[in-house]
PAKOLTI-352956 format. One record per residue: residue in three letters; z, y, x of N, C-alpha, C, CB in turn. Coordinates in steps of 0.05 Angstrom, whole numbers, padded with zeros to 5 digits, always signed. Each point is the difference from the previous one (the first is absolute). Glycine has a CB too. Layout:
% residues N
ALAZYXZYXZYXZYX...
//
This chain:
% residues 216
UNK-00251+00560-00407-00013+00015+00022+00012-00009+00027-00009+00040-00030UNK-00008-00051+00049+00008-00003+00027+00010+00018+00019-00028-00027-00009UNK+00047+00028+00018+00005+00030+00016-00007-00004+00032+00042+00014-00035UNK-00041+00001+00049-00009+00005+00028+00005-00017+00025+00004+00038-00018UNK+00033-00052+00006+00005-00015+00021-00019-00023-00008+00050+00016+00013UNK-00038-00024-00035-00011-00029-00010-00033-00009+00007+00035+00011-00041UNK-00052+00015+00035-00030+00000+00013+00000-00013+00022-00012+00039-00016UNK+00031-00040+00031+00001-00003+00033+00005-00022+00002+00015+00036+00015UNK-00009-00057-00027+00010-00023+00004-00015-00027-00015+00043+00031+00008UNK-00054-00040+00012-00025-00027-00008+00014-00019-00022-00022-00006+00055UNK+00010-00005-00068+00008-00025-00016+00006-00022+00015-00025+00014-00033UNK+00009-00018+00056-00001-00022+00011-00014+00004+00035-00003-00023-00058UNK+00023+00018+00075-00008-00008+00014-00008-00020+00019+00011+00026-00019UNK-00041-00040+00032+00007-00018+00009-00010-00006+00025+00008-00009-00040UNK+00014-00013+00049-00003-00002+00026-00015-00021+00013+00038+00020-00004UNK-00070-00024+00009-00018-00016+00015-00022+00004-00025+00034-00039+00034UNK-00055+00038-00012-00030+00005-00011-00013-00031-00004-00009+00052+00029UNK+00021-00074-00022-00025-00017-00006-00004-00013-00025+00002-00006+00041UNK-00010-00012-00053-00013-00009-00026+00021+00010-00020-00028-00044+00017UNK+00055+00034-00010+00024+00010-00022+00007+00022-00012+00013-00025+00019UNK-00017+00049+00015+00005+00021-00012-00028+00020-00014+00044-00007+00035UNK-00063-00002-00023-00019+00011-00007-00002-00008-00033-00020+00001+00052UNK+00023-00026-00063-00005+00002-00027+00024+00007-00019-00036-00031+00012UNK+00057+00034+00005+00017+00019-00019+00000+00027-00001+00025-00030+00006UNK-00035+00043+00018-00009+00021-00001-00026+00013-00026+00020-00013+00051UNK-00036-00012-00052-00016+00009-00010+00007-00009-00038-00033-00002+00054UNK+00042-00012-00051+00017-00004-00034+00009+00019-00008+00016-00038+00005UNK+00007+00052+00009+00017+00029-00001-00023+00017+00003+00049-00011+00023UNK-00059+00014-00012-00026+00027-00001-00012-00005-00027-00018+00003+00054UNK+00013-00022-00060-00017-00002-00030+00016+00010-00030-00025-00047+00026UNK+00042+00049-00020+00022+00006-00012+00022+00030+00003-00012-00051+00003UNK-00010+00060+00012+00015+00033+00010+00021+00004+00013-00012+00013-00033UNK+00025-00040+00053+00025-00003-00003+00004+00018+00032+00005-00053-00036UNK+00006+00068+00049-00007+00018+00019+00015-00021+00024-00003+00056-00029UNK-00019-00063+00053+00005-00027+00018-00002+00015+00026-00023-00042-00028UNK+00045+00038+00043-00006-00003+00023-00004-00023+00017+00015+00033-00009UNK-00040-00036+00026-00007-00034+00010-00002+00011+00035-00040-00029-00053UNK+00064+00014+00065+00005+00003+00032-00018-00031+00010+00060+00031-00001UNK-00079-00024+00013-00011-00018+00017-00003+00005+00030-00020-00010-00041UNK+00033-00009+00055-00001-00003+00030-00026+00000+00017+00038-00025-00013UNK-00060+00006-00009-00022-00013+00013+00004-00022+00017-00017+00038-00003UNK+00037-00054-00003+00007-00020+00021-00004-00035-00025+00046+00044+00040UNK-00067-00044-00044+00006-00021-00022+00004-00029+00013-00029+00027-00036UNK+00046-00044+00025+00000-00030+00015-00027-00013+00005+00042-00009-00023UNK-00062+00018+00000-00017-00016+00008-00033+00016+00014+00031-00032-00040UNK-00018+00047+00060-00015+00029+00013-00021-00038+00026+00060+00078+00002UNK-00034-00088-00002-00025-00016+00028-00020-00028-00006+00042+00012+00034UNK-00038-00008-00067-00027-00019-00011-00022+00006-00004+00023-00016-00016UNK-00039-00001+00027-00032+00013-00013-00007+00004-00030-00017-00022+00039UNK+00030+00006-00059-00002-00007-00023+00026-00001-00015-00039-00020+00017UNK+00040+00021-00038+00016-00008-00023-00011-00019-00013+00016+00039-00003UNK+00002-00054-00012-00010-00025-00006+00022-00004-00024-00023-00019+00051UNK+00016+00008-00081+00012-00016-00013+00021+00029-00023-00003-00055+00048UNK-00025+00072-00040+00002+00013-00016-00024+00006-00033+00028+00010+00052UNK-00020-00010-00066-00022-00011-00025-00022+00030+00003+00042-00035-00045UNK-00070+00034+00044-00019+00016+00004-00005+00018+00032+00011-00003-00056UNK+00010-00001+00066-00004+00010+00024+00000-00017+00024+00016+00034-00021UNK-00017-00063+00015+00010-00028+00026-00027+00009+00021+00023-00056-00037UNK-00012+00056+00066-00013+00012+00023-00003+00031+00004-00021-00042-00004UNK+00025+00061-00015-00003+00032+00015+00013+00002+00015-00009+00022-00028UNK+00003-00001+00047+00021+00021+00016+00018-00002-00012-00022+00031+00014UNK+00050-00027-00004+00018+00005-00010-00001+00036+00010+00025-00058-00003UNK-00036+00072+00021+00001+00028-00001-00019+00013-00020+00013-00003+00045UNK-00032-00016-00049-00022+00009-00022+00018+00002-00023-00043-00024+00016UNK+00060+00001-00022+00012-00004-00031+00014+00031+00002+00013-00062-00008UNK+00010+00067+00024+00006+00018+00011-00009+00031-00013+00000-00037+00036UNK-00017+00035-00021-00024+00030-00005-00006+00002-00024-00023-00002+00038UNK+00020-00019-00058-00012+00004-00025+00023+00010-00012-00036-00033-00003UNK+00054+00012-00003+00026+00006-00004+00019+00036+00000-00012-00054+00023UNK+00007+00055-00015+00009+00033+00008-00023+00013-00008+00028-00005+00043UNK-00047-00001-00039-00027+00016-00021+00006+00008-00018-00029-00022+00007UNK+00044-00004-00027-00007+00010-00024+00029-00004-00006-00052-00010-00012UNK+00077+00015+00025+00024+00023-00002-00004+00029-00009+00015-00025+00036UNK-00034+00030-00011-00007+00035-00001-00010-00001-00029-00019+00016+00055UNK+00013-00030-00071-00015+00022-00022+00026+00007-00023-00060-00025+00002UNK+00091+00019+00001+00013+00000-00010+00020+00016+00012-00018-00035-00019UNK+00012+00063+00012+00014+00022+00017+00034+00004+00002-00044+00024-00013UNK+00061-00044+00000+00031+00003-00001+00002-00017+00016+00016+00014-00041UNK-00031-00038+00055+00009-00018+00017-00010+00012+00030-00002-00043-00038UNK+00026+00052+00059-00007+00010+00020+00009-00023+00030+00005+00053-00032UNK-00027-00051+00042-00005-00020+00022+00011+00011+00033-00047-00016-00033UNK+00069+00006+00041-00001+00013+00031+00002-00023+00017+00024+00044-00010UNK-00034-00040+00036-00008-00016+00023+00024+00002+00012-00049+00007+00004UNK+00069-00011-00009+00024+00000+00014+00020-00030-00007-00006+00059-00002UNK+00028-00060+00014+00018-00022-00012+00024+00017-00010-00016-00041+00032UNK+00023+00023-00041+00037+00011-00015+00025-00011+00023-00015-00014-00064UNK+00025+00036+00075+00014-00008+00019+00027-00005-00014-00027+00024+00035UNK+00037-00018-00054+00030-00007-00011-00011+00011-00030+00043+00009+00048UNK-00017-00015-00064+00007+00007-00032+00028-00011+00001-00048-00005-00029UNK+00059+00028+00012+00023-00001-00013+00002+00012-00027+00016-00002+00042UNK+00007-00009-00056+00010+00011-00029-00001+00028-00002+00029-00036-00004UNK-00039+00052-00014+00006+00026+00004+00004+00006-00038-00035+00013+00059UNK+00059-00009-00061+00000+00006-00032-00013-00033-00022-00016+00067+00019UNK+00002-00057-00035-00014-00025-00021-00019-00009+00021-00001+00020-00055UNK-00010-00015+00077-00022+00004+00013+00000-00019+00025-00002+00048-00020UNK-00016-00039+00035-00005-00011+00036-00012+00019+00012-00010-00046-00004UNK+00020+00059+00028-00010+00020+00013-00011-00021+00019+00030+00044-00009UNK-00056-00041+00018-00016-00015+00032-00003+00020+00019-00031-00033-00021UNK+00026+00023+00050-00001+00021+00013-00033-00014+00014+00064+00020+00007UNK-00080-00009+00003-00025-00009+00009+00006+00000+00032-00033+00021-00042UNK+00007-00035+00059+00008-00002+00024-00006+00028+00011-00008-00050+00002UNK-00005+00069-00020-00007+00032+00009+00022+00019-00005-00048-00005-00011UNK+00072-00009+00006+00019+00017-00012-00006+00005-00026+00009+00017+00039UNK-00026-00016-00060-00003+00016-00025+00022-00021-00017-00058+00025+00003UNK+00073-00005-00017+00008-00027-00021-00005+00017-00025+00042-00031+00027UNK-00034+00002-00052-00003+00003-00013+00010-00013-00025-00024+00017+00031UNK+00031-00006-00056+00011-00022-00012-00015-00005-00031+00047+00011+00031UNK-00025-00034-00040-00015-00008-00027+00013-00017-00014-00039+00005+00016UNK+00035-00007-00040+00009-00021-00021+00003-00033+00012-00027+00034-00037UNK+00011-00037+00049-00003-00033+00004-00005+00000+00030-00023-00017-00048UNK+00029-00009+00059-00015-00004+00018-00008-00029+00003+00021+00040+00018UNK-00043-00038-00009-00015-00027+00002-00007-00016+00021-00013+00018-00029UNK+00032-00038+00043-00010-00011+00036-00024-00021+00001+00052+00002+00017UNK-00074+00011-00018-00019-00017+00005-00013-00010+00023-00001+00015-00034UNK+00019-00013+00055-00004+00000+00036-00012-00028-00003+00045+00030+00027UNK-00037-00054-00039-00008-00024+00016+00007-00015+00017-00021+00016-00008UNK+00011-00030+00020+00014-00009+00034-00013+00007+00028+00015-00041-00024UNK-00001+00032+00027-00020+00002+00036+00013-00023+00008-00008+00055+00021UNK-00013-00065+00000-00002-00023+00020+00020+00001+00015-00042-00003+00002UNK+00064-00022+00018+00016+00006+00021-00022-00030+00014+00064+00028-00021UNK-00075-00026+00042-00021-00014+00001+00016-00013+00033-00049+00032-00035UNK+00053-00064+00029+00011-00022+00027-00006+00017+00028-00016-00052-00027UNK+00029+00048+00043-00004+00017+00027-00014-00022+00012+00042+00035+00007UNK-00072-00031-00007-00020-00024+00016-00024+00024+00001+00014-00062-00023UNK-00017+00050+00039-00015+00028+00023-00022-00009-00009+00024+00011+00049UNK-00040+00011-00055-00030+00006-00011+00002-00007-00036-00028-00019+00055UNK+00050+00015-00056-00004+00001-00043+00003+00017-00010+00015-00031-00011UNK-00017+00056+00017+00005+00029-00015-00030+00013+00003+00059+00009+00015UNK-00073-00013+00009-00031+00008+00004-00020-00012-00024+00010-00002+00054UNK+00001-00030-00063-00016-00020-00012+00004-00004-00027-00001-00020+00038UNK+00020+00045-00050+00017-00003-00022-00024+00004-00024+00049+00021+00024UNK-00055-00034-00037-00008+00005-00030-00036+00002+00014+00056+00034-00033UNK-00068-00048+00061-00025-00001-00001+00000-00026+00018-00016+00052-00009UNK+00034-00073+00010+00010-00029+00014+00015-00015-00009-00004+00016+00029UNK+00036+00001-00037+00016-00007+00010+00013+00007-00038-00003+00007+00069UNK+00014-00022-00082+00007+00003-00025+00025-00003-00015-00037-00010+00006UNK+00047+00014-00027+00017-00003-00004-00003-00018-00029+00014+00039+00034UNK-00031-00027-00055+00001-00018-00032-00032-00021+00004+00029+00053-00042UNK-00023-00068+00036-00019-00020-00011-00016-00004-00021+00025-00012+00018UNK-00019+00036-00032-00007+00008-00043-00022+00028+00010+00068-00009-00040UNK-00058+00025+00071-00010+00014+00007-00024-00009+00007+00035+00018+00006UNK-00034-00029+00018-00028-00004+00023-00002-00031+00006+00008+00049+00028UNK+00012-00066-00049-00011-00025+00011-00026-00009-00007+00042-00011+00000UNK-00053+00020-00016-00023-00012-00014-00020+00010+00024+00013+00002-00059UNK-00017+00022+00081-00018+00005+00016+00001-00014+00022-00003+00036-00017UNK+00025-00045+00023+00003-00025+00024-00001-00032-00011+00034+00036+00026UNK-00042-00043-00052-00003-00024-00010-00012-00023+00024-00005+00028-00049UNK+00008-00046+00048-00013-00020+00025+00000+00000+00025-00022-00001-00025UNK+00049+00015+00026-00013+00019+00036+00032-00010+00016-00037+00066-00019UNK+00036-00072+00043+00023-00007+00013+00019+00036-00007-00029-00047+00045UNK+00053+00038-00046+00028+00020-00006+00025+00000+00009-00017+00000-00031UNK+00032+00018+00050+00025-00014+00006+00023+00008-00016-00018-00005+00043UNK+00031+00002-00042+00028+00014-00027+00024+00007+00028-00003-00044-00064UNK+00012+00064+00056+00031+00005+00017+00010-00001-00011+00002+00018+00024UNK+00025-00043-00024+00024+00004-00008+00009-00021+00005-00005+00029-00028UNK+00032-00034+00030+00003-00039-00001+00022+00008-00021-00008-00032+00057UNK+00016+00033-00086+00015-00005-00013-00016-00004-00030+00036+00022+00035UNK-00019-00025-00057-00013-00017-00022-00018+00010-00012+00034-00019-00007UNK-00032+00053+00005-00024+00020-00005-00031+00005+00015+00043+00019-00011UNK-00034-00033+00033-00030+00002+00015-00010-00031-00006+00012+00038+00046UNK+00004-00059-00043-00014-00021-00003-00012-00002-00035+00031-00022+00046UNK-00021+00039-00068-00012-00007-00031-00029+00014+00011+00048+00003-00046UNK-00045+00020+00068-00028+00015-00002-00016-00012+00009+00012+00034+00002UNK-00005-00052+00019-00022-00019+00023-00009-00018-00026+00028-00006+00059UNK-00014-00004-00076-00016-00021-00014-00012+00013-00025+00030-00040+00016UNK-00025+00063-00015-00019+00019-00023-00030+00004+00019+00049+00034-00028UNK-00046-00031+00041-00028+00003+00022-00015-00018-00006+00019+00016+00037UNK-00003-00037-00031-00014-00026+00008-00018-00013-00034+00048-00013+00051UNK-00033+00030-00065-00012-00005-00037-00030+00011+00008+00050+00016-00041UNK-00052+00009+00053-00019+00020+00002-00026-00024+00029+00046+00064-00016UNK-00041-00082+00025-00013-00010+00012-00001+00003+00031-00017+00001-00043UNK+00036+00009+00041+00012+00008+00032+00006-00022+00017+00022+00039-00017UNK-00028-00034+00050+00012-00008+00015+00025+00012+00015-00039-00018-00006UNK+00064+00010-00008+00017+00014+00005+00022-00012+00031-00011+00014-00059UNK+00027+00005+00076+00013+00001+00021+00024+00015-00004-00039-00006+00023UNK+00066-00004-00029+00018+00010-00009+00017+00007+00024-00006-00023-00044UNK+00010+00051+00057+00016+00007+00025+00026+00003-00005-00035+00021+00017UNK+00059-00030-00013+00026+00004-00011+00003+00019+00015+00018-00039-00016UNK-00006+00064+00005+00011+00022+00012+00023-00004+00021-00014+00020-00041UNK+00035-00041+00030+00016-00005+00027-00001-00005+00017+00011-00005-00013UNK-00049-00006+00020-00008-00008+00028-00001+00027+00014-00028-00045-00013UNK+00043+00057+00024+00005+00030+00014-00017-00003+00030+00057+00010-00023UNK-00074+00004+00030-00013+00005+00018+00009+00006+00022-00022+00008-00027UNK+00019-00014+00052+00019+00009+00021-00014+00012+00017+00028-00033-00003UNK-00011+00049+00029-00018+00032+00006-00018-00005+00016+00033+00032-00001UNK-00042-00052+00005-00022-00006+00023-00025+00007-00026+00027-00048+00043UNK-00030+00031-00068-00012-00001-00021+00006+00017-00019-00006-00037+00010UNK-00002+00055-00018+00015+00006-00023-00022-00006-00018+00036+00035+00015UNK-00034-00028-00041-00007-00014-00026-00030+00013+00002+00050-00004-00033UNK-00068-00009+00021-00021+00017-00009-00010-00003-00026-00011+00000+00041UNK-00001+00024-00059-00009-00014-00026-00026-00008+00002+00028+00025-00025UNK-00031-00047+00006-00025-00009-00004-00019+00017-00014+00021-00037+00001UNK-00043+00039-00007-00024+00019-00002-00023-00010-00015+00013+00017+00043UNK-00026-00002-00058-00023-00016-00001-00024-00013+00016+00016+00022-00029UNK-00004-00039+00047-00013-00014+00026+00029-00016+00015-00046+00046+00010UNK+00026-00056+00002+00018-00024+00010-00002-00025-00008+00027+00028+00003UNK-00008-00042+00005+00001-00029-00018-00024-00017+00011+00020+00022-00048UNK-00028-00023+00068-00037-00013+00014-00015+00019-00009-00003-00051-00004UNK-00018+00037-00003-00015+00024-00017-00001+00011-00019-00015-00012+00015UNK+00031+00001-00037+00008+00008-00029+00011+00026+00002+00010-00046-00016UNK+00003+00064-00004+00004+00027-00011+00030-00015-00011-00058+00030-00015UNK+00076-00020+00032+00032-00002-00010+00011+00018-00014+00007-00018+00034UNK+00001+00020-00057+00017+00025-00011+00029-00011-00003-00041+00025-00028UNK+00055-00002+00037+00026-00004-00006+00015+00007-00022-00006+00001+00037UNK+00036-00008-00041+00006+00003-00034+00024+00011+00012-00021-00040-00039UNK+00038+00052+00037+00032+00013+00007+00015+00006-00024-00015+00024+00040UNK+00036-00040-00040+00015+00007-00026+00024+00021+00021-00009-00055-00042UNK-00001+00081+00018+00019+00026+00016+00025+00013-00021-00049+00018+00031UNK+00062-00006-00018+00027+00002-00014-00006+00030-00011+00037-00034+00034UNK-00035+00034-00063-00005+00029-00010+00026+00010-00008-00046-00008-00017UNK+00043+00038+00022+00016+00018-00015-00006+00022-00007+00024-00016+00015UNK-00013+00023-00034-00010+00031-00020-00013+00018+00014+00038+00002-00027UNK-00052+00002+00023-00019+00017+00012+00000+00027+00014-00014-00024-00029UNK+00019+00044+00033+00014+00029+00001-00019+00021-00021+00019-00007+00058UNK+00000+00015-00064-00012+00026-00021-00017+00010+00006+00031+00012-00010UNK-00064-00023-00008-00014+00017-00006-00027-00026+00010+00034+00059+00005
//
């Protein structure tokens, strides 16, 4: 028999709503397993039009995927969904107590970090506006929609140049900007866009520096 405290305390909690946590959430729900799922709403890939190079879903929304996704969470009433992030966790007993960004905490058997990453995106003025509808980062992603099309790459070290000649597989006309060429204050940097380049449609590629994502 379960007693009163124990009722109180999730099997599993986890921290980020997008593809990872959502299908562990929904594994553990199928299975009665009592879930708490902290989502931010901040997903990495919130500024693409598309998803791509995913099997049955290549090109949806990624908010559409999203929406379904959590659809059909709800029909599995032990897995509970909050729109919040996980601001900290610590050890508490066998356990992990979390605390939410609303203050609520709460604890549980497991905990699960399914945050992800987020972008730290080159300081070049206008590439954060152009992010994920110009301006790119994977080639497995969105190279195949810029196929044939002039492209510039940022970076000047050995990681940007394997990407410039991965482009150039894809039929690209590629323009490799070394990042060390530092802009000076009369000029400062601008990103490339889809336009430019004469008359052609330029997209740009940015290899950006990731880190763990923040809770939720």
């Amino acid at each position: 028999m379960v007693n009163e405290k124990e009722s109180n305390v999730y099997d599993v909690v986890i921290a980020g709503g997008g593809p990872a946590g959502l299908n562990a959430a929904l594994m553990l729900g199928r299975v009665r397993r009592r879930v708490l799922l902290a989502d931010s709403g901040q997903p990495r890939n919130a500024a693409s039009a598309a998803v791509h190079g995913l099997f049955s879903r290549d090109g949806d929304d990624p908010a559409r995927l999203r929406r379904i996704a959590r659809e059909q969470l709800a029909a599995y009433p032990s897995a509970r969904l909050v729109d919040t992030a996980v601001e900290s966790a610590a050890r508490a007993g066998d356990g992990f107590e979390v605390t939410l960004a609303g203050g609520e905490t709460a604890r549980a058997r497991r905990l699960l970090l399914a945050t992800g990453l987020a972008d730290e995106l080159p300081a070049v003025e206008g590439l954060a506006r152009l992010w994920g509808r110009g301006a790119y980062h994977c080639p497995y992603c969105h190279g195949w929609e810029v196929r044939d099309q002039p492209v510039a790459v940022l970076g000047g070290d050995d990681t940007a140049a394997h990407l410039a000649l991965g482009l150039a597989r894809l039929g690209c006309d590629v323009v490799l900007c070394p990042a060390a060429r530092r802009p000076s204050a009369r000029r400062p940097a601008t990103a490339c866009g889809p336009q430019g380049y004469g008359s052609a449609r330029t997209w740009c590629w940015a290899w950006t520096a990731c880190r763990a994502g923040t809770c939720g």
